[in-house]
N, CA, C and O atoms as a Tinker XYZ file with bonds, in Angstrom:
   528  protein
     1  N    122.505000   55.867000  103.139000    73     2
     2  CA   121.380000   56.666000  103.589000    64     1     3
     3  C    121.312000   57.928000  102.732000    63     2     4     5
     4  O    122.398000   58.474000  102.536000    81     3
     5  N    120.167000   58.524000  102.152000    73     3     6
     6  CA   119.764000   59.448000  101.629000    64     5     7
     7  C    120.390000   60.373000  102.334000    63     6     8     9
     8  O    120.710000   60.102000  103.491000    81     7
     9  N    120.828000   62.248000  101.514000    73     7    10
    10  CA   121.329000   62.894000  102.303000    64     9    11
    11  C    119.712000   63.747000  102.538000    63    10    12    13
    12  O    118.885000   63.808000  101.628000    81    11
    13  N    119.560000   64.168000  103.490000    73    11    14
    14  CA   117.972000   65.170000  103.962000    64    13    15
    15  C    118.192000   66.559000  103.261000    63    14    16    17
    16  O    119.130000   67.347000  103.138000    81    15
    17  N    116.709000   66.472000  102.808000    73    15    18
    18  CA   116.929000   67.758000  101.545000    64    17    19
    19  C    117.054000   68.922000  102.890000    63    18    20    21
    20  O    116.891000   68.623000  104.073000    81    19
    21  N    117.431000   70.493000  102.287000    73    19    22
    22  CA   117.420000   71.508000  103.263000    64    21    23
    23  C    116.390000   72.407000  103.389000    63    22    24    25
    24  O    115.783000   73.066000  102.545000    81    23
    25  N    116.320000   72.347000  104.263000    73    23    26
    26  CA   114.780000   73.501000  105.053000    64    25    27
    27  C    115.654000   74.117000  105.581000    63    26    28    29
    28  O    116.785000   73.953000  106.037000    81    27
    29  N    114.171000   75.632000  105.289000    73    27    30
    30  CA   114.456000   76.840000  106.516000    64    29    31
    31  C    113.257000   76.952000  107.076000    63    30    32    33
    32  O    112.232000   76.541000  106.531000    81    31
    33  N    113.302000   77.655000  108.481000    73    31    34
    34  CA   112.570000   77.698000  109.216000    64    33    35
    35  C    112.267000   79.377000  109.110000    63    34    36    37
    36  O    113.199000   79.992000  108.590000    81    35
    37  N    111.154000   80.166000  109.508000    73    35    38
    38  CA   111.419000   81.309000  108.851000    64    37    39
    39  C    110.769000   82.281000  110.297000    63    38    40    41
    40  O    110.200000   81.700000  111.221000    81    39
    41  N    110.935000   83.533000  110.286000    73    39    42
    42  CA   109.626000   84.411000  111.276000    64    41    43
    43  C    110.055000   85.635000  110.212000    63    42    44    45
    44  O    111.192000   85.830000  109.784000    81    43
    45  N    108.494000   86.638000  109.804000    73    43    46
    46  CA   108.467000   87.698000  109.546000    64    45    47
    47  C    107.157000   87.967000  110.072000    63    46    48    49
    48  O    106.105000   87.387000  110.341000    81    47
    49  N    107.873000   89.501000  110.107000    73    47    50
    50  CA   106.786000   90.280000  110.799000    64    49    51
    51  C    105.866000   91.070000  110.563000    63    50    52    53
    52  O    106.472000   92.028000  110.082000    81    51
    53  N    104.954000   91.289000  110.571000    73    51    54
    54  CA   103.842000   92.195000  109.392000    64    53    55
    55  C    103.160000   92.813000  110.383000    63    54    56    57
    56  O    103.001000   92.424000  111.541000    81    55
    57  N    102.634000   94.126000  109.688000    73    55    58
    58  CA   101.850000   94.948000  110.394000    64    57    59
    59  C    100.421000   94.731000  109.350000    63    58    60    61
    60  O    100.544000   94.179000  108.257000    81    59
    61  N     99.529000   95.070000  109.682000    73    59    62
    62  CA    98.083000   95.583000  108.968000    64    61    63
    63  C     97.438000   96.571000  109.741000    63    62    64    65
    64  O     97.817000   96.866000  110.874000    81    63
    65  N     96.626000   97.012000  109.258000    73    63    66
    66  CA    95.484000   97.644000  109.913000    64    65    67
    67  C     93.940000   96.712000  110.179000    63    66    68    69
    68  O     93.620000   95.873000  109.338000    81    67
    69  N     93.234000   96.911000  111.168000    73    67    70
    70  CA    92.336000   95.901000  111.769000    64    69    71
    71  C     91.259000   96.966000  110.793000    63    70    72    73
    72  O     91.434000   98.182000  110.725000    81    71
    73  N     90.532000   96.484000  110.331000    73    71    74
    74  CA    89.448000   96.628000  109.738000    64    73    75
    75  C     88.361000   97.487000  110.526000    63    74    76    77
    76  O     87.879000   98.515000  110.049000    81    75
    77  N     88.045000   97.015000  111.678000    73    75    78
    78  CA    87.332000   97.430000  112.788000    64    77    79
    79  C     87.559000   98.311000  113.674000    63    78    80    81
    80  O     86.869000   98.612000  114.648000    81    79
    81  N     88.543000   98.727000  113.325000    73    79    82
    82  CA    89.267000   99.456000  114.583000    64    81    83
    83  C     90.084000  100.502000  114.186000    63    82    84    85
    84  O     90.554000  101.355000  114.940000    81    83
    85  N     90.265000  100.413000  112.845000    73    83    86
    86  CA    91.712000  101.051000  112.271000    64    85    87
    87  C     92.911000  101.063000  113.116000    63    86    88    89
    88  O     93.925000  101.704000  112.837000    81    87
    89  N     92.775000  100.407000  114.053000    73    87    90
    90  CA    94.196000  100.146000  115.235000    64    89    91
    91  C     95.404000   99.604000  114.257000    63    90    92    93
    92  O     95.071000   98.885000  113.315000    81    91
    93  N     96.741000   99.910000  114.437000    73    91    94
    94  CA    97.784000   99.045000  113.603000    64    93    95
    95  C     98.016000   97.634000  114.499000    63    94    96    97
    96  O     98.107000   97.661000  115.726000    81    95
    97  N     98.068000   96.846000  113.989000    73    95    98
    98  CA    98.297000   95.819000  114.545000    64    97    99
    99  C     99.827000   94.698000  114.113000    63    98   100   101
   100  O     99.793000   93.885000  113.189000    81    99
   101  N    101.055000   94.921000  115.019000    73    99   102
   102  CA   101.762000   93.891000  114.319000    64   101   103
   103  C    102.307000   92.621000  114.702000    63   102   104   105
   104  O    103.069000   92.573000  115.668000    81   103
   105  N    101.982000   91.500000  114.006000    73   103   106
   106  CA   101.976000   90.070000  114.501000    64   105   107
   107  C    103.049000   89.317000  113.632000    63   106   108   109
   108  O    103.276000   89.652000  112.469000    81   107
   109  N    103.871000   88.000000  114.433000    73   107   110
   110  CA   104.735000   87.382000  113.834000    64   109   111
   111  C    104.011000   86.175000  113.229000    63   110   112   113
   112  O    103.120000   85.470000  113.703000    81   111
   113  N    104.576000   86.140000  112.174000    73   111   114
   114  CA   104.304000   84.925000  111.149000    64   113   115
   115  C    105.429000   83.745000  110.925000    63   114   116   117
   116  O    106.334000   84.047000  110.147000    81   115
   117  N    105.480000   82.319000  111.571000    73   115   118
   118  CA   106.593000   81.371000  110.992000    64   117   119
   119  C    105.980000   80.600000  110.168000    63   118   120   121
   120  O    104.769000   80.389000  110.107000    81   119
   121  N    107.214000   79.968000  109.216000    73   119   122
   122  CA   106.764000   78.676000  108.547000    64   121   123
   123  C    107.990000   78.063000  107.940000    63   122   124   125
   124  O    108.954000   78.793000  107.710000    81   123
   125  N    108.025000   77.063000  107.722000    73   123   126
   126  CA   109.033000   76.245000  106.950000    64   125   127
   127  C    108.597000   75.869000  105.388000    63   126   128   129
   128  O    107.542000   75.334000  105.046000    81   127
   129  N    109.460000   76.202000  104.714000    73   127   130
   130  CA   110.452000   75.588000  103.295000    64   129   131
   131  C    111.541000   75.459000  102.619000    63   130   132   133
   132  O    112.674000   75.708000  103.029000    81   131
   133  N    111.222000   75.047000  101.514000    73   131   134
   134  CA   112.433000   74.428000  100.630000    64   133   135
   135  C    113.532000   75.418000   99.906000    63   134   136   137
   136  O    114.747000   75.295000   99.750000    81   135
   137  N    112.312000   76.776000   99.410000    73   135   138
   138  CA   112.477000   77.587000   98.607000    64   137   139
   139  C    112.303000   78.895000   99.471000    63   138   140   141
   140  O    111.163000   78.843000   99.933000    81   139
   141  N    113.014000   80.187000   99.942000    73   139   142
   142  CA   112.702000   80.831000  100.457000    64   141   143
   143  C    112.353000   82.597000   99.342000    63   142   144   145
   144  O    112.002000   83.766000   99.502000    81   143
   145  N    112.710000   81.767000   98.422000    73   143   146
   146  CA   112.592000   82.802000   97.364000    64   145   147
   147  C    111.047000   82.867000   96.783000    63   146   148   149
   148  O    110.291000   83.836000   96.724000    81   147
   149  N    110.884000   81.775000   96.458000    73   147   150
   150  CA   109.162000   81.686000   96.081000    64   149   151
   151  C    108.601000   81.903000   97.319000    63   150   152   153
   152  O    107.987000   82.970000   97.321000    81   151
   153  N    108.555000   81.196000   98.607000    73   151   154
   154  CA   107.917000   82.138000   99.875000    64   153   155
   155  C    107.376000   83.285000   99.994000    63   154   156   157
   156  O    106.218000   83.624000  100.242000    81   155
   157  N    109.053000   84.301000   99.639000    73   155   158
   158  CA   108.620000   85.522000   99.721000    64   157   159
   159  C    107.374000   86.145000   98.458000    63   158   160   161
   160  O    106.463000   86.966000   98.562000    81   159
   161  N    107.810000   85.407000   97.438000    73   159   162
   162  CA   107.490000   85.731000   96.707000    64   161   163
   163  C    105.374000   85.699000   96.400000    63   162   164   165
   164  O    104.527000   86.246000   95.694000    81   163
   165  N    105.489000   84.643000   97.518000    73   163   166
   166  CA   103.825000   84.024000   97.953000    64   165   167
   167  C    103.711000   85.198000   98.849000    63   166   168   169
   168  O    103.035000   86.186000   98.562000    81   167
   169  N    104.099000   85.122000   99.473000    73   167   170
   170  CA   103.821000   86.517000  100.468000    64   169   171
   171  C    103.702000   87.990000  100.236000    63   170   172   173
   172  O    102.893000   88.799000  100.690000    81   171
   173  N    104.783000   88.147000   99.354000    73   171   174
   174  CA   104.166000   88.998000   98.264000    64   173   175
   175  C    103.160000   89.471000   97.720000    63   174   176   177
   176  O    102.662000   90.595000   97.783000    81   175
   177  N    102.707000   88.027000   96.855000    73   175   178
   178  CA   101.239000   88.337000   95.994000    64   177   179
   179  C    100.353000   88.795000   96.754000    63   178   180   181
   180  O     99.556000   89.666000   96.405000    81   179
   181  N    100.396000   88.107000   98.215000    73   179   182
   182  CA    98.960000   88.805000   99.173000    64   181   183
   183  C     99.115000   90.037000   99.766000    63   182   184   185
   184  O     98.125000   90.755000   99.909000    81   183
   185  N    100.097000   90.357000  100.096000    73   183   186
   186  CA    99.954000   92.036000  100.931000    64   185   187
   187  C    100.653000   92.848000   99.645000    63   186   188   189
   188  O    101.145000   93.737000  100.339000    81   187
   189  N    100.880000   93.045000   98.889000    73   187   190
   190  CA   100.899000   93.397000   97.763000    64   189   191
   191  C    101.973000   94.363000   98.435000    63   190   192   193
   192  O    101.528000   95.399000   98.930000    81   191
   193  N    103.272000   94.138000   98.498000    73   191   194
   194  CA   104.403000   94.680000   98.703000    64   193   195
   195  C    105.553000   93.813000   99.273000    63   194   196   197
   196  O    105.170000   92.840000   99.922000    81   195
   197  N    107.198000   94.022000   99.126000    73   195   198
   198  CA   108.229000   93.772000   99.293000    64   197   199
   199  C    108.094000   93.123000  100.784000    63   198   200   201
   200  O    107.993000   93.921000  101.716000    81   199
   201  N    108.085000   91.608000  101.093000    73   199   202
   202  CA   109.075000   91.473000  102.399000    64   201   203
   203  C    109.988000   91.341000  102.426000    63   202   204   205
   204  O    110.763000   91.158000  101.487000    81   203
   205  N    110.295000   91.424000  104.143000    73   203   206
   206  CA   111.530000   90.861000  104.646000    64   205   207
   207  C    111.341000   89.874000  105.463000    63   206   208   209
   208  O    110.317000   89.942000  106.142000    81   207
   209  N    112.159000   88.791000  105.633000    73   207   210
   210  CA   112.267000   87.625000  106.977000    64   209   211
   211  C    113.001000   88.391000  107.821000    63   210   212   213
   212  O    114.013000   89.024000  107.521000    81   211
   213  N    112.256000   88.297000  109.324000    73   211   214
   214  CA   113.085000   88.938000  110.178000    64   213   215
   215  C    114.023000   88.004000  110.657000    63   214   216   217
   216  O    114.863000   88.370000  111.478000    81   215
   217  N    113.981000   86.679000  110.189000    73   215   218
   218  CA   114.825000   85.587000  110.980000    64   217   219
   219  C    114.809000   84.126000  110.576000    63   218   220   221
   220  O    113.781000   83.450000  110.525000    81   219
   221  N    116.170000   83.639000  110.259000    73   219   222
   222  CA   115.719000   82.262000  109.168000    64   221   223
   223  C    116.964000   81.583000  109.886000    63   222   224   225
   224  O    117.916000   82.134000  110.438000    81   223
   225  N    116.598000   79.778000  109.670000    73   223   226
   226  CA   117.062000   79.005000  110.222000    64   225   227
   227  C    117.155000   77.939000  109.445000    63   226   228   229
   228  O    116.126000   77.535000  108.902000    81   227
   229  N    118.785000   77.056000  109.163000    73   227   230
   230  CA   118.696000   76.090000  107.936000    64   229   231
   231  C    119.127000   75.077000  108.395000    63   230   232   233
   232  O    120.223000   75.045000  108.956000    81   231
   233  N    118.175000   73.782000  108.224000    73   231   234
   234  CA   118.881000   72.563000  108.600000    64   233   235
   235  C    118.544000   71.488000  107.905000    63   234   236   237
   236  O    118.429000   71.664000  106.692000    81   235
   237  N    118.350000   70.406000  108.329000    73   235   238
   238  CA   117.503000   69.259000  107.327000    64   237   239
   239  C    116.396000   68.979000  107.646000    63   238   240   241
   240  O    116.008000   68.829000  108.805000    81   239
   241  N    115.660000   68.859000  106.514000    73   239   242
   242  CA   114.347000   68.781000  106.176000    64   241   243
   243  C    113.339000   68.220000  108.053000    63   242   244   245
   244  O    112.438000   68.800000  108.660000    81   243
   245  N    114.027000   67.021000  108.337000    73   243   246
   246  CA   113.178000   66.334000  109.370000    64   245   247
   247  C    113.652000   67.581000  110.736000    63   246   248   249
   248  O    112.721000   67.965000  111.444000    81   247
   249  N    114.676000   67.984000  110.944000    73   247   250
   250  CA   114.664000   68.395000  112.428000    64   249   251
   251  C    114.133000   69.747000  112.172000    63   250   252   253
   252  O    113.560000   70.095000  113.204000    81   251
   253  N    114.014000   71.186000  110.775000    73   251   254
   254  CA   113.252000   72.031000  110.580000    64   253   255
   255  C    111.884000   71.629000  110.835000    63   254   256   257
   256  O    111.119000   72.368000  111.455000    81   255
   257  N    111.388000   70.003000  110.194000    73   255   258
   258  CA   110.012000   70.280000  110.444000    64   257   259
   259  C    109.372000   69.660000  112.511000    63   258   260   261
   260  O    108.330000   69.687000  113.165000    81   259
   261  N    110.500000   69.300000  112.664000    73   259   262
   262  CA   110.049000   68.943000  114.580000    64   261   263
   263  C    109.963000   69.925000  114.472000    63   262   264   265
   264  O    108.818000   70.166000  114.088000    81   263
   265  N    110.991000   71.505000  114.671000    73   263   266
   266  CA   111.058000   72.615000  115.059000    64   265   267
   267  C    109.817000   73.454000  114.747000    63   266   268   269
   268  O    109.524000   74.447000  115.413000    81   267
   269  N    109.183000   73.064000  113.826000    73   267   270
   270  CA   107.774000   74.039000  113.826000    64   269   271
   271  C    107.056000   73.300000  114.324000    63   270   272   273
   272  O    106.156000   74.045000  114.710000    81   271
   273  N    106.657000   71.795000  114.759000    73   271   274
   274  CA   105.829000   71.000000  115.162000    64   273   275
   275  C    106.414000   71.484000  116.581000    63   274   276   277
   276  O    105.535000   72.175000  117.096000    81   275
   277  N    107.273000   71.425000  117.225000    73   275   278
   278  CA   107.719000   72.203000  118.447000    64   277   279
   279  C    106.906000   73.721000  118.793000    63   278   280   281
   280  O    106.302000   73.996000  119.830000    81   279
   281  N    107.105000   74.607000  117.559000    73   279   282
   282  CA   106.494000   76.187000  118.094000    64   281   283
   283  C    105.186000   75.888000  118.008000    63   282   284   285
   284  O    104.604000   76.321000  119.003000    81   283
   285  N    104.149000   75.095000  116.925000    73   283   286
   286  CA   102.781000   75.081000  116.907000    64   285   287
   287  C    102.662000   74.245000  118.555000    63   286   288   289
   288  O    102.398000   74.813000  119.614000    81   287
   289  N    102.724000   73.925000  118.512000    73   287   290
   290  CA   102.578000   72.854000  120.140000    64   289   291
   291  C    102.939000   73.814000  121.371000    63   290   292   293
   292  O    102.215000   73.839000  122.366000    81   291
   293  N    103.803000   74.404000  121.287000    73   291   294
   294  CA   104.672000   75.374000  122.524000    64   293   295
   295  C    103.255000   76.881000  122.745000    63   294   296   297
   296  O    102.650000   77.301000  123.731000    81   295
   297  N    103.242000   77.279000  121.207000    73   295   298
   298  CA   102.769000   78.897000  121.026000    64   297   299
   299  C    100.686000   78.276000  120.731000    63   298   300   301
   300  O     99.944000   79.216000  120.448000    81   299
   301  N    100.162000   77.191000  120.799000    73   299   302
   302  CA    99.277000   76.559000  120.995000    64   301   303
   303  C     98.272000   77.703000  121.054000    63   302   304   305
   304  O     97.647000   78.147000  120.091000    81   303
   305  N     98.190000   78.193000  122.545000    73   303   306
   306  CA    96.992000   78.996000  122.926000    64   305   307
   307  C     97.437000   80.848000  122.739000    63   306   308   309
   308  O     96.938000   81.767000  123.389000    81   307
   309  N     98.553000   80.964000  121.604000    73   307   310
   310  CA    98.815000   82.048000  121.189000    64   309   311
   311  C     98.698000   82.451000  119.809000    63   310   312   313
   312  O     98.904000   83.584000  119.376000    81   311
   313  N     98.330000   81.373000  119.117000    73   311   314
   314  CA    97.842000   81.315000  117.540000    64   313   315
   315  C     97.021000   82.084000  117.207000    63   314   316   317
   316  O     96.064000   82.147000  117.978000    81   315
   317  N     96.984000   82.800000  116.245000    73   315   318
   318  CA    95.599000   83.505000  115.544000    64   317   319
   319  C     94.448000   82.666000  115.079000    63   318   320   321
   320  O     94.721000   81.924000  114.137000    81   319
   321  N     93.325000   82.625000  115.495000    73   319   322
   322  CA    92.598000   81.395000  115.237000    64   321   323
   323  C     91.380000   82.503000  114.201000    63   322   324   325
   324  O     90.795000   83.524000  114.562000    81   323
   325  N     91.339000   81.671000  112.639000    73   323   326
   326  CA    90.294000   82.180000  112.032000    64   325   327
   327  C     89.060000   81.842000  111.437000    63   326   328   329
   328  O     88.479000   80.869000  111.917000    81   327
   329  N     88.592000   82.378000  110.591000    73   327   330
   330  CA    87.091000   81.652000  110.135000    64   329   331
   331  C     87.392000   79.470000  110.305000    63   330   332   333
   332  O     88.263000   78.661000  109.987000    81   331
   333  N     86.364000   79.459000  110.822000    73   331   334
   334  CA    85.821000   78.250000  110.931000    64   333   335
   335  C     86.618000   77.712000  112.248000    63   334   336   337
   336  O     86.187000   76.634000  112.656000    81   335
   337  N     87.578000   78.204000  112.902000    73   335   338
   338  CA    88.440000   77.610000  113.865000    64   337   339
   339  C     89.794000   77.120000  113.366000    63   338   340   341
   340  O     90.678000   76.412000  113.847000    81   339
   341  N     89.608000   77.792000  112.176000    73   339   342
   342  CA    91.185000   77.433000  111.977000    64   341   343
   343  C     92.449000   78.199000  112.325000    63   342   344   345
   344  O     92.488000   79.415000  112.141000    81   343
   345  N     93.750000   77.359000  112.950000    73   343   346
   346  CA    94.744000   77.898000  113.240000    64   345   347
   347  C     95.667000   78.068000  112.272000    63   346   348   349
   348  O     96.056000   77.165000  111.532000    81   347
   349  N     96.129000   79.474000  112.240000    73   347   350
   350  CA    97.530000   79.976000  111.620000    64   349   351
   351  C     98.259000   79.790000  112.116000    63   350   352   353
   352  O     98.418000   79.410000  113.276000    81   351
   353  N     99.176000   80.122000  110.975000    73   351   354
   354  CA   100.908000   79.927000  112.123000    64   353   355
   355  C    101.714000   81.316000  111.459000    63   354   356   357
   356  O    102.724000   81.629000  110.829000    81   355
   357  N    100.141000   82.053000  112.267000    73   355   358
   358  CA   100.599000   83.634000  113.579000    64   357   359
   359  C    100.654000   83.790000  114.505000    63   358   360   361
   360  O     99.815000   83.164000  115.153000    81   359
   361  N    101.492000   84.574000  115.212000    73   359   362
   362  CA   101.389000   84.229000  116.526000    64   361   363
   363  C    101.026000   85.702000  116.724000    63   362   364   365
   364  O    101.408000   86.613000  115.989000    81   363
   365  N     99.916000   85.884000  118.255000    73   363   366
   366  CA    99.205000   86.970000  118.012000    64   365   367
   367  C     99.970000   88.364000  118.560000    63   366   368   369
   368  O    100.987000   88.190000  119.231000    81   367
   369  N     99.579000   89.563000  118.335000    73   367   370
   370  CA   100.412000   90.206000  118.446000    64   369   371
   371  C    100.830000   90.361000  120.567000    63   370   372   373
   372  O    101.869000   90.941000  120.879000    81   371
   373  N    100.304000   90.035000  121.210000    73   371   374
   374  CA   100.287000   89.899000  122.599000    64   373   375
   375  C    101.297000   89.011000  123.051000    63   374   376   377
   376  O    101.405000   88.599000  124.206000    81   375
   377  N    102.357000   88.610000  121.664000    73   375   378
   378  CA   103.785000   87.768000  122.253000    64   377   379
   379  C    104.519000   88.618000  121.149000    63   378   380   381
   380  O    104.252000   88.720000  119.951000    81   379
   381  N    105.552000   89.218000  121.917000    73   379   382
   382  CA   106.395000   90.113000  120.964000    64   381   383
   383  C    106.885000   89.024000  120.527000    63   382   384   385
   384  O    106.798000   87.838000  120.845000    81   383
   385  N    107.685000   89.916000  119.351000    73   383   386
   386  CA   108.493000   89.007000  118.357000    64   385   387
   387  C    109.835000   88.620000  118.757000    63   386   388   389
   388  O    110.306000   87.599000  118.255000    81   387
   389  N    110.482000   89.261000  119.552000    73   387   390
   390  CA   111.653000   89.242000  120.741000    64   389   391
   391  C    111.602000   87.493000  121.189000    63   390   392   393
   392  O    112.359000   86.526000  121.100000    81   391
   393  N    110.401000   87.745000  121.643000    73   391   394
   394  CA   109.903000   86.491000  122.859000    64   393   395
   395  C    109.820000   85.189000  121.588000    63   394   396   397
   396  O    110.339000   84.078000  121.695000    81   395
   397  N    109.419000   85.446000  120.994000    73   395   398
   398  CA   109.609000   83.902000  119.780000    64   397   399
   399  C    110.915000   83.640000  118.942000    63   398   400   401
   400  O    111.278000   82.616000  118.362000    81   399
   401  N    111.518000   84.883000  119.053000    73   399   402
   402  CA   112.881000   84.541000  118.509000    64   401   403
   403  C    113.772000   84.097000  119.163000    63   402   404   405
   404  O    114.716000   83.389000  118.812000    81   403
   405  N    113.356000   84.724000  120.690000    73   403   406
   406  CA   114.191000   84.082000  121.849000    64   405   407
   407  C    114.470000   83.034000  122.097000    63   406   408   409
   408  O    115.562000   82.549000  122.395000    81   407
   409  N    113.058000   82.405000  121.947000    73   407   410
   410  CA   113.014000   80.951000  122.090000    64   409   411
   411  C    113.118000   80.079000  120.524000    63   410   412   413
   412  O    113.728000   79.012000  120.599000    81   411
   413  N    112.759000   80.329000  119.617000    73   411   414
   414  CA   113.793000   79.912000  118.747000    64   413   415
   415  C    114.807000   79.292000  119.126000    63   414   416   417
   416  O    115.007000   78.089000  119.297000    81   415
   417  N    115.596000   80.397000  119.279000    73   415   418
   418  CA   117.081000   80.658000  119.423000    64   417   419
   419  C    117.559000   79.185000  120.267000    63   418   420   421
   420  O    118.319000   78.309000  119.853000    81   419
   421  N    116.642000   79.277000  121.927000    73   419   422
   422  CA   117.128000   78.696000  123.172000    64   421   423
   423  C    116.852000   77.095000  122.134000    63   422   424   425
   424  O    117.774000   76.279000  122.117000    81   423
   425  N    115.498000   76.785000  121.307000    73   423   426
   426  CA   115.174000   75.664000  121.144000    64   425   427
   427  C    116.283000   75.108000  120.553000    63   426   428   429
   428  O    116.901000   74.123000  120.956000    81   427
   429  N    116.572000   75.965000  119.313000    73   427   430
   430  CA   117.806000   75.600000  118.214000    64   429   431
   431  C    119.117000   75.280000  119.014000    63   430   432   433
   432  O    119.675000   74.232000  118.686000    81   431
   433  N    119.640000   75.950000  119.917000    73   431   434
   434  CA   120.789000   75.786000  120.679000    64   433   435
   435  C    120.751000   74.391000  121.503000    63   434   436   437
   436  O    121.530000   73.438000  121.476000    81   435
   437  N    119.437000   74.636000  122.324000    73   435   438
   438  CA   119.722000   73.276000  123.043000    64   437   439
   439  C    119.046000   71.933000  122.879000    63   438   440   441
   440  O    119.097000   71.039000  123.723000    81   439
   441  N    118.331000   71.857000  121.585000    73   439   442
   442  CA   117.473000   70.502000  121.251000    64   441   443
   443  C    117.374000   70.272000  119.881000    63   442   444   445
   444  O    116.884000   69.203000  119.518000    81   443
   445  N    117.895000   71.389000  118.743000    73   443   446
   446  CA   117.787000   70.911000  117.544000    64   445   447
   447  C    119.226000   71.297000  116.575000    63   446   448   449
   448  O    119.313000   72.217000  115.762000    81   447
   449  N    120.440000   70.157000  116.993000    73   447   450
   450  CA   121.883000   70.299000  117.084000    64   449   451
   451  C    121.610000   69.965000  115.455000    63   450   452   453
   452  O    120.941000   68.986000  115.126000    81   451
   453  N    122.075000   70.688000  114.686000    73   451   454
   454  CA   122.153000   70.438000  112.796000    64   453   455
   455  C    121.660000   71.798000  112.152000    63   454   456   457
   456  O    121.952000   72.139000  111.005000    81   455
   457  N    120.737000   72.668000  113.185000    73   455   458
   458  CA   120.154000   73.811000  112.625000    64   457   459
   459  C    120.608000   74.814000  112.688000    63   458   460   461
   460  O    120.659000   75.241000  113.842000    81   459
   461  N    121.159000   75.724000  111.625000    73   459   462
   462  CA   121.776000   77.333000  111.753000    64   461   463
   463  C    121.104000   77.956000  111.804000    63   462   464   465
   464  O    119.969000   77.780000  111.360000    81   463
   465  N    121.691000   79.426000  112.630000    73   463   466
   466  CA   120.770000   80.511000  112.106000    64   465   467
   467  C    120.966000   81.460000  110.982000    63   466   468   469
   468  O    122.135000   81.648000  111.319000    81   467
   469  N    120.894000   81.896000  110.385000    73   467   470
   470  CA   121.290000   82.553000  109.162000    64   469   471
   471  C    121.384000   84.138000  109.584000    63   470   472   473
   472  O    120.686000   84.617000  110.478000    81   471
   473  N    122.420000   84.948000  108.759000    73   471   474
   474  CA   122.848000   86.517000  109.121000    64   473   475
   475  C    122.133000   86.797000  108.123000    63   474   476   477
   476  O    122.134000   86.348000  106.977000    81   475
   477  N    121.086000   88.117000  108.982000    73   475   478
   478  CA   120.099000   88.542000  107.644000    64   477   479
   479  C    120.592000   89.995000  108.216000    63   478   480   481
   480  O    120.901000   90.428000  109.326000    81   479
   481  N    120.509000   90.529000  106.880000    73   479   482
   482  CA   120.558000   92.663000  107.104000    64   481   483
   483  C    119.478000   92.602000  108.331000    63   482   484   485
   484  O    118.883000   91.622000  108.779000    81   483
   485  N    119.428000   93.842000  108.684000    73   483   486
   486  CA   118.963000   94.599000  110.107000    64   485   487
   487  C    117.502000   94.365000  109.563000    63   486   488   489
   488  O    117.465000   93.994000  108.390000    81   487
   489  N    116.399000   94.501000  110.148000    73   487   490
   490  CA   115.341000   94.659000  110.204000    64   489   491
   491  C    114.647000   95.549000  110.957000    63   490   492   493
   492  O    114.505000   95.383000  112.168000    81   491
   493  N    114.072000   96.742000  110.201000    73   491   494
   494  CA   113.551000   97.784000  111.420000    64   493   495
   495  C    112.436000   97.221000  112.375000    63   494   496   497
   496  O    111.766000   96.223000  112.106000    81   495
   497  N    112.315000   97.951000  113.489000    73   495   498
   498  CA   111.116000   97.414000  114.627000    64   497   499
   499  C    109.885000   97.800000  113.956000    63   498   500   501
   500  O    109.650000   98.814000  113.298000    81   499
   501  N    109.226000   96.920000  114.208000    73   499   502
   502  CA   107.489000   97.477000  114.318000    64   501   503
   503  C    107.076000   98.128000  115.010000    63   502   504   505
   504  O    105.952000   98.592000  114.821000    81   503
   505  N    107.638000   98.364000  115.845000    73   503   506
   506  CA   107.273000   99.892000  117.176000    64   505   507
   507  C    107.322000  101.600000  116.692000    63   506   508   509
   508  O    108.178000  102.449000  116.941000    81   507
   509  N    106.293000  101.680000  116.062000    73   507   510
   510  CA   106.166000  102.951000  115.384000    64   509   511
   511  C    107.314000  103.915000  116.728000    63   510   512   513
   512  O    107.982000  104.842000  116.269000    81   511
   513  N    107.411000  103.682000  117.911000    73   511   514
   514  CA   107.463000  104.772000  118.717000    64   513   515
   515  C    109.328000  104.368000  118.624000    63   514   516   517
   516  O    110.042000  104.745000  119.553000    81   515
   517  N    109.864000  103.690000  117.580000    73   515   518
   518  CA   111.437000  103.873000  117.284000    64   517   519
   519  C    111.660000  104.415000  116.417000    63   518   520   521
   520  O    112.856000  104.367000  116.129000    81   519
   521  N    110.951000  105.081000  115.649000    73   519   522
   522  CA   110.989000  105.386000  114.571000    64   521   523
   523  C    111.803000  106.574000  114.491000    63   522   524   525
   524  O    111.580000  107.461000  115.316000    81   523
   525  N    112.801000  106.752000  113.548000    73   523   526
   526  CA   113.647000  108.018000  113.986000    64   525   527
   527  C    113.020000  108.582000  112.989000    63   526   528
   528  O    113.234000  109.763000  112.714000    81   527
């Protein structure tokens, strides 16, 4: 049997400003790949500055991709939905990022046995009001 290439599963967190509102707005973003270096590096080109993953997860290719077919299905009626009706895989800012990592976490522990989580440096909050 073939060995299953390795996936990560990913969440970062981004702030913008709403166009309409000038309100800050900050929402979690997941997705799975191969390469987490070109990722960032895609992510990059569009907000035109340095990320970070607030949270990454490595396993083989098939049980990383249930695991996002799991959060799109689970986080369903919490998606950012845009031009034409199409769904991202953002989740809107009205589910902290706490609450999707949480469950992450619970999914990875008790239904997707092969998947790590990976030790990433600290990540500051998006809660302007921690800000020291």
């Amino acid at each position: 049997m073939p060995e299953s290439k390795t996936y990560k599963f990913y969440l970062w967190r981004h702030r913008f400003v709403d166009d309409a509102t000038d309100e800050i707005i900050g929402r979690t973003c997941f997705g799975i790949t191969s390469n987490l270096d070109n990722r960032r590096q895609n992510y990059e080109g569009h907000v035109g500055h340095v990320i970070r993953f607030a949270a990454v997860w490595t396993g083989p290719e098939r049980l990383i991709r249930e695991l996002e077919s799991k959060i799109k299905s689970d986080f369903y009626d919490h998606v950012v939905i845009g031009t034409n009706g199409f769904r991202y895989e953002w989740i809107r800012e009205d589910v902290a990022y706490e609450t999707i990592r949480d469950w992450v976490r619970w999914e990875v522990t008790n239904s997707f046995s092969g998947i790590t989580e990976e030790i990433l440096d600290a990540v500051p909050s998006l809660d302007s009001t921690n800000a020291s």
